[in-house]
Each structure stands twice: as structure tokens, then as C-alpha cells.
C-alpha beads as a LAMMPS data file, in Angstrom:
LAMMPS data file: protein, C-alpha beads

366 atoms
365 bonds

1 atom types
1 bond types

-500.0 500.0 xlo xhi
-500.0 500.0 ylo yhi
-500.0 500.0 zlo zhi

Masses

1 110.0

Atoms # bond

1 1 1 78.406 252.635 223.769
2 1 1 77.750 256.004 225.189
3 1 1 81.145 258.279 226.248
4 1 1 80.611 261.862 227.607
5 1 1 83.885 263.976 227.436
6 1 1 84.551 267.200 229.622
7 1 1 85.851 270.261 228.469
8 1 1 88.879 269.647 230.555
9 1 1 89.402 266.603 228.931
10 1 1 90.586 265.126 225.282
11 1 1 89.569 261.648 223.901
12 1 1 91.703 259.035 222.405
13 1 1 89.770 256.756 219.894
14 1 1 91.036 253.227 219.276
15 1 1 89.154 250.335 216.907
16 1 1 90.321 247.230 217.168
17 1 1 93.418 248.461 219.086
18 1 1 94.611 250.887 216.491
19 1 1 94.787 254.831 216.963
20 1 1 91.788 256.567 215.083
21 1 1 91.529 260.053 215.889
22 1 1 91.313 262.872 219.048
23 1 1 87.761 263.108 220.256
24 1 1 86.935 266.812 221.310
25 1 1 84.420 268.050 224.680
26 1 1 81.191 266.434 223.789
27 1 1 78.835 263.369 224.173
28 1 1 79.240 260.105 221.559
29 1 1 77.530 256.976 220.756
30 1 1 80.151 254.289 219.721
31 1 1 79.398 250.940 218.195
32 1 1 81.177 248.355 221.013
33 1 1 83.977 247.154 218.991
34 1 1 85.713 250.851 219.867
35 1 1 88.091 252.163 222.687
36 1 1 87.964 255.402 224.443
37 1 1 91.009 256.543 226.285
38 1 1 90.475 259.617 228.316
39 1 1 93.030 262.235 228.584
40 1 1 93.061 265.290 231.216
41 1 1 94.675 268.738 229.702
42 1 1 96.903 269.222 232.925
43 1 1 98.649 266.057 232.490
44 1 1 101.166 264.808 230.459
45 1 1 100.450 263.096 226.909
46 1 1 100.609 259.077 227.888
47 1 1 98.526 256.555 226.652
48 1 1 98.429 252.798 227.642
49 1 1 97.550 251.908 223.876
50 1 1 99.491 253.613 221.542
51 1 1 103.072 255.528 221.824
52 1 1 103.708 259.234 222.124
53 1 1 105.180 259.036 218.155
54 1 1 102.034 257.189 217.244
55 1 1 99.861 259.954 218.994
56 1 1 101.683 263.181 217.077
57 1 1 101.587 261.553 213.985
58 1 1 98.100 263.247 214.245
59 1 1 97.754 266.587 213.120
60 1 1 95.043 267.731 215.677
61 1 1 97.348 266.267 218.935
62 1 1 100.340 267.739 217.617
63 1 1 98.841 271.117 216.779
64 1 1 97.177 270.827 220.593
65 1 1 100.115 269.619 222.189
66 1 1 104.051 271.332 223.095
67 1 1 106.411 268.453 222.490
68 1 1 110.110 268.610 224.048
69 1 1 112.637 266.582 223.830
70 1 1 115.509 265.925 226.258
71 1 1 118.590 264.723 224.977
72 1 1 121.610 263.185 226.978
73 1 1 123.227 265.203 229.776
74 1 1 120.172 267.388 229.875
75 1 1 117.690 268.733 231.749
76 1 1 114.652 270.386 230.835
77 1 1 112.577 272.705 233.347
78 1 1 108.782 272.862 232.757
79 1 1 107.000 275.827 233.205
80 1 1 103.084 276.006 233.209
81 1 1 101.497 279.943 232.445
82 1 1 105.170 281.119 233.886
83 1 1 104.609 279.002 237.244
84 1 1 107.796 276.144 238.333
85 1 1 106.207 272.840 237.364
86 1 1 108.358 270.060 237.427
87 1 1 112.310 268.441 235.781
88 1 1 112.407 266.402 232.868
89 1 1 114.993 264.290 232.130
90 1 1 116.185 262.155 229.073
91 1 1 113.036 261.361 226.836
92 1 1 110.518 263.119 224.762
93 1 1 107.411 264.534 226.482
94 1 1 104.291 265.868 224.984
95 1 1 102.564 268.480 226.813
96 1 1 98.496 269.139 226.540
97 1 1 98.406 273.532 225.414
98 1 1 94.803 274.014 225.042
99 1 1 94.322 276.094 227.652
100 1 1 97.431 276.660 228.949
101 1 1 101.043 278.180 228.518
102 1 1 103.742 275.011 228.183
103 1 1 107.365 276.739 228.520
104 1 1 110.708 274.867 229.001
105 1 1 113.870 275.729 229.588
106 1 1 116.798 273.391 228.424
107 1 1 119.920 272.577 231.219
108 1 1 123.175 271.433 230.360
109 1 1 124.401 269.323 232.862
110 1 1 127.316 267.759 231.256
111 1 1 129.376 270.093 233.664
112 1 1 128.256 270.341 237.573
113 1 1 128.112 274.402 237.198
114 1 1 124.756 275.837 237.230
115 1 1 124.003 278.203 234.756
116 1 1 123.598 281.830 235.796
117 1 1 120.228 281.380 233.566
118 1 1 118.501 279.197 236.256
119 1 1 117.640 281.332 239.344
120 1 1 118.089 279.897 242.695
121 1 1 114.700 279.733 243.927
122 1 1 113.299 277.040 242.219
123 1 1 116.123 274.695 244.139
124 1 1 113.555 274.847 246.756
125 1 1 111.013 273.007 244.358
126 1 1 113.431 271.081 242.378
127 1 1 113.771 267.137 243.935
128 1 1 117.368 267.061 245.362
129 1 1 117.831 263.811 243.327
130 1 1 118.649 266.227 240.450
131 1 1 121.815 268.126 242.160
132 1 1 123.435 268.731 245.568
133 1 1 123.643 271.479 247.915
134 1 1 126.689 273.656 249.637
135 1 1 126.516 276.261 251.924
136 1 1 129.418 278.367 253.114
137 1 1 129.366 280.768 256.223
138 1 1 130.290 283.819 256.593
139 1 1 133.670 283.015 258.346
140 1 1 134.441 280.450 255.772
141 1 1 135.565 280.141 252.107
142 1 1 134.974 277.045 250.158
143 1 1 137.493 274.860 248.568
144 1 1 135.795 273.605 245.121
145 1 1 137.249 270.316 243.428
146 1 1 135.676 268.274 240.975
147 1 1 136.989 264.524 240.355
148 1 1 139.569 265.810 243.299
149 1 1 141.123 269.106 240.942
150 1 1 140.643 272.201 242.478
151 1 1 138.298 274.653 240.010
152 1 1 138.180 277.730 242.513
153 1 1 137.768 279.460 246.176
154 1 1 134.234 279.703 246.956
155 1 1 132.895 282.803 249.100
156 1 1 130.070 283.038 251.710
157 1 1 127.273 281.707 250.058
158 1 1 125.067 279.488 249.275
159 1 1 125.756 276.950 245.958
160 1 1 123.884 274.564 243.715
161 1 1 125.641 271.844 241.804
162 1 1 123.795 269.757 239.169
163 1 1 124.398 265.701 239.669
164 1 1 126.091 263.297 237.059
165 1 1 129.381 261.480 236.693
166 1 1 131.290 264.274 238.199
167 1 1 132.483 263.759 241.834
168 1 1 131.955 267.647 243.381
169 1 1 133.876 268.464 246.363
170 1 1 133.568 271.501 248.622
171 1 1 135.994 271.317 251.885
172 1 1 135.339 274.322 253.979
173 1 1 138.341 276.573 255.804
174 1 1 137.652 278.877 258.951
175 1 1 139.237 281.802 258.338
176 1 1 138.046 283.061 262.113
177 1 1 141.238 283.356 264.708
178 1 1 141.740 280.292 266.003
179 1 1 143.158 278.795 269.149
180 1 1 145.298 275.838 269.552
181 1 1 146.530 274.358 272.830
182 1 1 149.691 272.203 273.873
183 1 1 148.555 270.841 277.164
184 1 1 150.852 268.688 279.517
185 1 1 153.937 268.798 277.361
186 1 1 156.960 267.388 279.621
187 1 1 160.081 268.547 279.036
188 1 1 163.436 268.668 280.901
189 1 1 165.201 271.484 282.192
190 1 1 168.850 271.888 281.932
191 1 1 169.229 270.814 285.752
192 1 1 167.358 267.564 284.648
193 1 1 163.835 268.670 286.233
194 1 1 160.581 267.577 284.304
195 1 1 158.453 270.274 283.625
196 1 1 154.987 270.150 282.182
197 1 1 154.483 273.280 280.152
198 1 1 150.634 274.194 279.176
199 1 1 151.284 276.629 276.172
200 1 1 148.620 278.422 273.535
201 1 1 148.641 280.183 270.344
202 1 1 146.158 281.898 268.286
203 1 1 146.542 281.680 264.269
204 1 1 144.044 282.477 261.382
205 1 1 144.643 281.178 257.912
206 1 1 145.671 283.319 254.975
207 1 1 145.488 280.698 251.981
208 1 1 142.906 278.218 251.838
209 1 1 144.387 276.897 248.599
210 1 1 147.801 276.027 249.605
211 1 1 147.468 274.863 252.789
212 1 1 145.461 271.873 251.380
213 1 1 147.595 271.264 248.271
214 1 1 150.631 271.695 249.708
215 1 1 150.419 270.995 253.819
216 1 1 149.553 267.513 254.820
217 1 1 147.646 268.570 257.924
218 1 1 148.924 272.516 258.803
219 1 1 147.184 271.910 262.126
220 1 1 149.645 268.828 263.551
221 1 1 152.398 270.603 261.847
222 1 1 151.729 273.978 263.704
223 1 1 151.392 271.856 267.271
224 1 1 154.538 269.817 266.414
225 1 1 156.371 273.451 265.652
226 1 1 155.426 274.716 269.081
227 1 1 156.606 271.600 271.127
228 1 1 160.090 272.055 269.498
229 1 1 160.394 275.642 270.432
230 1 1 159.829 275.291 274.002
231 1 1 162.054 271.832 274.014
232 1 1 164.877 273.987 272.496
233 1 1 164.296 277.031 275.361
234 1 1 163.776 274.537 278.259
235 1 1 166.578 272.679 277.471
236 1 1 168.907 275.859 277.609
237 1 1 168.206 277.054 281.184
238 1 1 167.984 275.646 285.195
239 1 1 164.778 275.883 286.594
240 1 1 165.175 278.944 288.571
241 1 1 165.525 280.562 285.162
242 1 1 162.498 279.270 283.526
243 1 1 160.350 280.271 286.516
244 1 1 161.971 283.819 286.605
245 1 1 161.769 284.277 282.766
246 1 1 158.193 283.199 281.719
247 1 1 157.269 285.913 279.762
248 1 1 160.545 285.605 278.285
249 1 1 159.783 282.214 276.888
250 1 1 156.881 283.026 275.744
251 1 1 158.587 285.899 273.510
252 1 1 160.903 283.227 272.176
253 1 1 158.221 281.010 271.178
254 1 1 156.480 283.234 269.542
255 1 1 159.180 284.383 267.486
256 1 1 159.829 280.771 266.675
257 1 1 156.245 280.238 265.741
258 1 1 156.236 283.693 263.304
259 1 1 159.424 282.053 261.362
260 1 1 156.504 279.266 260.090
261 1 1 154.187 281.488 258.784
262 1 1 154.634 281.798 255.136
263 1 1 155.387 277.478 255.220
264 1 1 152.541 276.918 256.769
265 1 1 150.070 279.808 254.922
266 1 1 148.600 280.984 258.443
267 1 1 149.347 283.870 260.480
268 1 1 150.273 283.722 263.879
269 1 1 148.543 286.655 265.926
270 1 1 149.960 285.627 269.577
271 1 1 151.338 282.769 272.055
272 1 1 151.945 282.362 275.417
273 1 1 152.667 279.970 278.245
274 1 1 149.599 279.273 280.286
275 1 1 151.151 276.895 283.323
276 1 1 154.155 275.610 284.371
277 1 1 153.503 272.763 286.574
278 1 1 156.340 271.342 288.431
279 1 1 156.767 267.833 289.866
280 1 1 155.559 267.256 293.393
281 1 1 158.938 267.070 295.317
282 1 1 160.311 270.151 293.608
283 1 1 156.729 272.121 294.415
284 1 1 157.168 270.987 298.216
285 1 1 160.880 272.086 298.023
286 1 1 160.266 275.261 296.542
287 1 1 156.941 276.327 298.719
288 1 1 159.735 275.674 301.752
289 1 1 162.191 277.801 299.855
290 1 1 159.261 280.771 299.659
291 1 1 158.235 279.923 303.400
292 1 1 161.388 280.577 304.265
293 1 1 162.315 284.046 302.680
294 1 1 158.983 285.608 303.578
295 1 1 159.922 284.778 307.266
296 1 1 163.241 286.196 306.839
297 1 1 161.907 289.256 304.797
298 1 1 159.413 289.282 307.964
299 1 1 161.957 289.585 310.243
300 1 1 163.910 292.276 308.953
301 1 1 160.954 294.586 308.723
302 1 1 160.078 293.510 312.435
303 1 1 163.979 294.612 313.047
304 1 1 163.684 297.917 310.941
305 1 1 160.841 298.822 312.710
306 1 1 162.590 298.129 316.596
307 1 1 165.043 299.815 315.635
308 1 1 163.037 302.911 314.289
309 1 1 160.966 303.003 317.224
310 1 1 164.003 302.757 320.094
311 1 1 165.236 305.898 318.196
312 1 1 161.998 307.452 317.908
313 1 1 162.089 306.778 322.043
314 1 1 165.682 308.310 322.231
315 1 1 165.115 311.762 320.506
316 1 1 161.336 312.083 322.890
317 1 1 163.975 311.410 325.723
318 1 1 166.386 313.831 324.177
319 1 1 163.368 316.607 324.531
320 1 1 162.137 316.104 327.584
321 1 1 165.729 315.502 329.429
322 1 1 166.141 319.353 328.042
323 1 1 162.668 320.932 328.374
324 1 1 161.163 320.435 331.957
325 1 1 157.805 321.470 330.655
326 1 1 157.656 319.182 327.631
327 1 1 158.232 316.272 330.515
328 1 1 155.233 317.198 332.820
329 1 1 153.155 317.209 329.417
330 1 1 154.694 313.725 328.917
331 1 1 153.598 312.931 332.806
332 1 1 150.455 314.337 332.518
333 1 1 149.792 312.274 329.400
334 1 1 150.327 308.554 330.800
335 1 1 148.684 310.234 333.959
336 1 1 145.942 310.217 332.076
337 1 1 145.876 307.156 330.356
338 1 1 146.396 304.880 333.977
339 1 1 143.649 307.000 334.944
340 1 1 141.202 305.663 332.509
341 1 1 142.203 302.126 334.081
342 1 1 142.043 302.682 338.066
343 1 1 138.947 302.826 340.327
344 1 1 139.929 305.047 342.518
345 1 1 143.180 307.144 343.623
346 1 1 143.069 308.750 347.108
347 1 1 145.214 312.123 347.668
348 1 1 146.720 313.508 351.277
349 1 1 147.332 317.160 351.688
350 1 1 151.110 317.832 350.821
351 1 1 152.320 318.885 347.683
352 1 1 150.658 319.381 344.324
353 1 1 148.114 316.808 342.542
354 1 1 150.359 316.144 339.606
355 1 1 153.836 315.619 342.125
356 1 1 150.986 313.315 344.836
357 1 1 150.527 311.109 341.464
358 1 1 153.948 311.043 340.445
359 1 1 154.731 309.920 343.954
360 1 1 152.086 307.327 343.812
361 1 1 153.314 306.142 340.587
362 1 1 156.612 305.953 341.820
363 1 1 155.828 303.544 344.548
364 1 1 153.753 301.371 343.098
365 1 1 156.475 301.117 340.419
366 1 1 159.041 300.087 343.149

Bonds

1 1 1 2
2 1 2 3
3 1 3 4
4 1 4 5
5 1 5 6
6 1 6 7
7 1 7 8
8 1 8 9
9 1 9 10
10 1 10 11
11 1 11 12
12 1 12 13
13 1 13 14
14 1 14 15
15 1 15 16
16 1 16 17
17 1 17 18
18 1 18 19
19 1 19 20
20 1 20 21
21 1 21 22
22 1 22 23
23 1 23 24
24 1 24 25
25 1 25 26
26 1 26 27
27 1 27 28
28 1 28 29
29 1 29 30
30 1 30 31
31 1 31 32
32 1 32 33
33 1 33 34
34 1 34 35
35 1 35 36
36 1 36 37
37 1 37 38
38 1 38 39
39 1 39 40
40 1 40 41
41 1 41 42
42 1 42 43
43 1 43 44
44 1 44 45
45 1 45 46
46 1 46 47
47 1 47 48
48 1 48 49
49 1 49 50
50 1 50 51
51 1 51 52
52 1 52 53
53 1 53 54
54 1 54 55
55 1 55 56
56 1 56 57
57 1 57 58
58 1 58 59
59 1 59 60
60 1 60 61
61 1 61 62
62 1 62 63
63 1 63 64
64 1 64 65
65 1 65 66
66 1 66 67
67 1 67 68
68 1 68 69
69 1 69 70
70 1 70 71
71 1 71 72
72 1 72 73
73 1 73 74
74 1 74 75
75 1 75 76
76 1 76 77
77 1 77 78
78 1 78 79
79 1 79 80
80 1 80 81
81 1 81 82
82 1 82 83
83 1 83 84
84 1 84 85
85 1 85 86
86 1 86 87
87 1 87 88
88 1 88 89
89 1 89 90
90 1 90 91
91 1 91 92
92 1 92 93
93 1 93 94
94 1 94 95
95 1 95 96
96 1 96 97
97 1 97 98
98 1 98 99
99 1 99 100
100 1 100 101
101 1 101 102
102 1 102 103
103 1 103 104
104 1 104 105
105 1 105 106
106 1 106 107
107 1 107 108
108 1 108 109
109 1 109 110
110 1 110 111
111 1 111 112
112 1 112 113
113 1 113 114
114 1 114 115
115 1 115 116
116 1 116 117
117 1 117 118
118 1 118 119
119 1 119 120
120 1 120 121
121 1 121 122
122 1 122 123
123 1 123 124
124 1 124 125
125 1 125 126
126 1 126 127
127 1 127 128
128 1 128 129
129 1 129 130
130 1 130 131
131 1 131 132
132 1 132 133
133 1 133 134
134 1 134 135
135 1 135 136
136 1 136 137
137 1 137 138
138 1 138 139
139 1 139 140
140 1 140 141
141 1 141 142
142 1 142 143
143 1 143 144
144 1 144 145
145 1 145 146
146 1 146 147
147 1 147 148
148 1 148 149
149 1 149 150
150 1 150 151
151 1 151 152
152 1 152 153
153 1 153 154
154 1 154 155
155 1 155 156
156 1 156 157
157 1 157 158
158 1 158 159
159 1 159 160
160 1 160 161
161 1 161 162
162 1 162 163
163 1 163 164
164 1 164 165
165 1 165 166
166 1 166 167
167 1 167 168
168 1 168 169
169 1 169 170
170 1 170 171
171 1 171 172
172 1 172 173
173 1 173 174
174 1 174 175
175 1 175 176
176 1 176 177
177 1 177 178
178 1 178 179
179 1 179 180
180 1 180 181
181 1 181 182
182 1 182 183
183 1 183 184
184 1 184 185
185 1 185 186
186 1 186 187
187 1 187 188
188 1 188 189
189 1 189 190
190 1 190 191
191 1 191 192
192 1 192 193
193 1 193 194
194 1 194 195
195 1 195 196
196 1 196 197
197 1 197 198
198 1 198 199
199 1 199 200
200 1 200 201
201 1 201 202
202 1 202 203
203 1 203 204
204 1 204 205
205 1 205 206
206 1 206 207
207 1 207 208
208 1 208 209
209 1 209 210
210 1 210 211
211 1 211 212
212 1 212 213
213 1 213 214
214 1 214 215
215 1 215 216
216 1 216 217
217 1 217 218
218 1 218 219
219 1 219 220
220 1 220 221
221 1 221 222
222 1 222 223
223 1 223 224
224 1 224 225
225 1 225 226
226 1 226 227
227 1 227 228
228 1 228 229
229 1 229 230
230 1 230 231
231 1 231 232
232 1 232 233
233 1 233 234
234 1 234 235
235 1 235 236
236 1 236 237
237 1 237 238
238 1 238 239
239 1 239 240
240 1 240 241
241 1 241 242
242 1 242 243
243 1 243 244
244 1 244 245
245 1 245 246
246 1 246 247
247 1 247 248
248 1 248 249
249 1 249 250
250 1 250 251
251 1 251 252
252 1 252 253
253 1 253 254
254 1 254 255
255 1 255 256
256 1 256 257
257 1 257 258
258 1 258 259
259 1 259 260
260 1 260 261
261 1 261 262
262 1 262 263
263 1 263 264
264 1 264 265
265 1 265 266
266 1 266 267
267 1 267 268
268 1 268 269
269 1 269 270
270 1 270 271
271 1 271 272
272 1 272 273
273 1 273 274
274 1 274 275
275 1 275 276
276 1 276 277
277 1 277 278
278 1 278 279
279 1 279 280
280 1 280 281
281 1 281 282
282 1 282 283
283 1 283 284
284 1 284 285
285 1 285 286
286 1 286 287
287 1 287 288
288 1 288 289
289 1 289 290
290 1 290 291
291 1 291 292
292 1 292 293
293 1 293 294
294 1 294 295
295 1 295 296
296 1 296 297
297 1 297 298
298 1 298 299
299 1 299 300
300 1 300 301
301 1 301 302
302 1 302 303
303 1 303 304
304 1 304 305
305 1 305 306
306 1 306 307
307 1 307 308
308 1 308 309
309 1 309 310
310 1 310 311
311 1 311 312
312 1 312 313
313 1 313 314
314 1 314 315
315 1 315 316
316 1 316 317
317 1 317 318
318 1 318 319
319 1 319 320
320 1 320 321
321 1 321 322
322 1 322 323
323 1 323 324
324 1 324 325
325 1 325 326
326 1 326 327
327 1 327 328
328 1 328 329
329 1 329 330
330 1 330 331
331 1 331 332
332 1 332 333
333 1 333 334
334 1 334 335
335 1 335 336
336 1 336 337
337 1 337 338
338 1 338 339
339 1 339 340
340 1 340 341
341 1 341 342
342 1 342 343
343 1 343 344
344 1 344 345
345 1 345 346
346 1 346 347
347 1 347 348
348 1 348 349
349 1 349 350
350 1 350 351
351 1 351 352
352 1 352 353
353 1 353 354
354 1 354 355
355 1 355 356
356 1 356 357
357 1 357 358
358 1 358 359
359 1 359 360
360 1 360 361
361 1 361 362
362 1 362 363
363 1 363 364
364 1 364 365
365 1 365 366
């Protein structure tokens, strides 16, 4: 029995199933009663006939070899010549060294936190069986809890957590201004009319830790806040009033709202009624109501106006009643103006053109 080994290669000998010795690069002649296991140098130690403790019992592996082993609630991570090369997990591994550089680093993992000691990059490489993955944005902060108690805020950021028994929780808060509408909300009026009232608010949260620990739901709490203020205002005036005073509500809302703040661990930055949409027969009476004064606002500027003019007409009469010239520059004037309307306009041969016209005029006029 002829067996060639490589260089790149090491040889396990066995005889009648039992470990006899490592078999270097070379070329042997073997009787047939003898096993050769061949084993490549950039693999892992692992033989089908004999066990890793068997195999190290032999001075020349074990002086050839890097052997770690990884207890409970670690990891180890392998490094070939400095390069990422894989995770180990519980067990004992043997490593071939001949021609390369086996390093390892040990993990604790009995806690979720990853050690400043491992650098982030080799997440990419590392199987995501081994831990889980949180990102937070840059208009969040991270709530951390592990087996549901809170450990600490978490900034924008990306975080690795290593996976065992440990249930790791990250809930994510926008600390961005945010809007919140109350659309439709019906409410009645003092004078029993049914508004609906479309209101909004903008709020940004100041403590992510409270709000979760003590609020059940800030959010529904907030909304629930606003529909009793504007209950509490709507119910206090007649309709004309609400219409009149909208910015006034508003106001009182908001004032409302700010009270809440330090309960609720937001800030409120503004609110404001959007709508106020009133029931159909109201809207019909009140567009007749509007109808109605903009005609009577019409007609007292038509009055004013009649009234200005007829005076206006009584001082030019005034004027010319007193200065004879100022009249024939008034005659001359709507002279001028029929003029521009009539074909023709014969003349005889007594008196003056202007007093022929006038005449004309004058009889046409009777």
C-alpha cells in the first residue's frame, strides 16, 4: 500500500484501528493491514477514527497544533495570520499551526453586552445566529430592557447584542415634533347646537424613560386631554360666540394642554382649531343670515354714495347759478359730449353757435 502525502497535508496512521503516529509530506509503502487518514493544514483537527484527546496525546500533533477550549457561556473568535475566520462555541477545537498564525479571542456571553474588546466590523462576518442587531436613528433614542428591566437610554447608533437566555429589548421613541389630530369631535354648544370641531397639536417628548414606565399609552392620554378641553370651552358659550372667538379657543386649549406636560413627560409646542363644521340646517341658516347683511351693508353704501353725489350736484349748481361763465363752460361741456353722438346739426343765421345749440337743445328737450 502506496500513500503520497502533500506538503499541505498531515497523515494520520491507524493499525488495526488504533492511533499510531502523524505521518509528515512524503511518499510511504504500508503493509495492507494499516489506515491512512489524511488531514489538510487549513482545516480543523477531526478525525473519523480516533478523538481529538486521543490525537494530542501525541507529542508531534500537539506541538503542531493550537488547541482552545470553549467553556459554557462562551464564545471564542478564531483568527487565522490576523484575518476574521470563524465563532466557536462550547467544545474543544484543535487547530493545524504549521504554516500558519492560529489566534483566538475568548467572549463572555453570560451577559448580552458586547465587550468594548470586540470591534464592530466583524458583525458583518459573524452568522447572526450568534447575537441580534439594533439600530437607532438619528431622531430616536433607544429604550434598553433585558428580561423586561430597563438597563439604559440608548443614543443614535447602531448596537450588537450577544444571544442566550436573556430576553433583550430595545423599544424606540421619536423625539422629532410630532403632530396629533382630533378629527370630527362632536360636541354641543351651550344653545344645544352640535358642532364638529377638527383640532391639532404638535408635542415632542422629553423623557423616553418615564413615559413608558409610568404612562400607559401618553399618546391616547394626550388625545383624550384635548377632547376634554374643548368639551369644557364649547359647553360654556352659544354658537355665535364660538364662531366669533376661534382663536380664542384655541388659546384656551392650549393652555389646557401645557398644564399636562410634566404628567405626561412631553412638551407641547402649539395647538389650534383647524375646522368648525356646523350641521346642515344651521350652515343654510347662517349663509341666509350673511346673505342678508351683505345686502343691507350693500345698500347703505349705494345710499351713502346717492346721497354724496346729489350734494356733489348741489354745490356744481351752487357755482354756476353764481358765475355765468363757469355755466357756459358747463354748456359747452355736454355740448360736446351730444355732439360725439349726433349725425348732423343744421344752424340758421340768428344768434351765436353756442345760444343756436342751446336753443336746439332746448326744444328737443320739450
Amino acid at each position: 500500500m502506496k500513500t503520497v502525502i502533500k506538503e499541505n497535508e498531515r497523515g494520520l496512521l491507524f493499525k488495526n484501528g488504533k492511533y499510531v503516529k502523524m505521518l509528515r509530506a512524503g511518499k510511504y509503502s504500508f503493509l495492507s493491514d494499516v489506515q491512512i487518514e489524511l488531514q489538510s493544514l487549513d482545516r480543523m483537527v477531526a478525525s473519523k477514527n480516533a478523538s481529538l484527546e486521543i490525537l494530542l496525546d501525541d507529542p508531534a500533533i500537539l506541538a503542531s497544533v493550537e488547541v482552545i477550549d470553549v467553556a459554557d457561556c462562551k464564545l471564542a473568535l478564531h483568527f487565522v495570520d490576523g484575518r476574521f475566520r470563524q465563532v466557536l462555541s462550547q467544545g474543544k477545537y484543535a487547530f493545524w499551526s504549521v504554516y500558519s498564525k492560529q489566534t483566538f479571542q475568548l467572549v463572555d456571553i453570560t451577559t448580552p453586552e458586547v465587550s468594548e474588546d470586540v470591534p464592530g466590523y466583524l458583525f458583518s462576518k459573524i452568522p447572526e445566529a450568534y447575537f441580534v442587531k439594533y439600530e437607532v436613528a438619528g431622531f430616536q433614542k433607544g429604550r434598553l430592557s433585558f428580561n423586561r428591566n430597563f438597563v439604559r437610554v440608548l443614543e443614535p447608533g447602531t448596537y450588537y447584542f450577544w444571544k442566550n437566555d436573556v430576553k433583550v429589548e430595545v423599544s424606540l421613541v421619536d423625539t422629532r415634533l410630532t403632530k396629533m389630530e382630533i378629527s370630527g369631535q362632536e360636541i354641543l354648544s351651550q344653545d344645544k347646537v352640535a358642532l364638529r370641531i377638527n383640532f391639532v397639536c404638535t408635542y415632542r417628548v422629553v423623557d423616553c424613560v418615564r413615559i413608558d414606565s409610568e404612562i400607559d399609552d401618553y399618546r391616547e392620554q394626550l388625545h383624550v386631554a384635548a377632547q376634554l378641553a374643548l368639551r369644557e370651552y364649547v359647553g360654556k358659550y352659544r354658537i355665535d360666540e364660538i364662531l366669533e372667538n376661534k382663536e380664542e379657543m384655541s388659546r384656551y386649549v392650549f393652555e389646557r394642554l401645557k398644564m399636562n406636560e410634566n404628567s405626561l413627560f412631553i412638551q407641547i409646542a402649539s395647538a389650534g382649531v383647524k375646522d368648525i363644521i356646523l350641521p346642515g340646517e344651521i350652515r343654510d341658516i347662517m349663509n341666509t343670515v350673511l346673505v342678508a347683511e351683505k345686502r343691507a351693508q350693500a345698500n347703505v353704501i349705494t345710499r351713502r354714495e346717492e346721497v354724496a353725489s346729489t350734494r356733489s350736484l348741489l354745490n356744481t349748481a351752487k357755482l354756476m347759478d353764481e358765475n355765468r361763465t363757469l355755466l357756459k363752460l358747463k354748456e359747452l361741456e355736454y355740448v360736446e359730449r351730444i355732439c360725439e353722438n349726433v349725425g348732423s346739426i343744421n344752424l340758421g343765421g340768428n344768434g351765436d353757435v353756442l345760444t343756436q345749440l342751446t336753443s336746439i337743445l332746448r326744444g328737443k328737450d320739450n
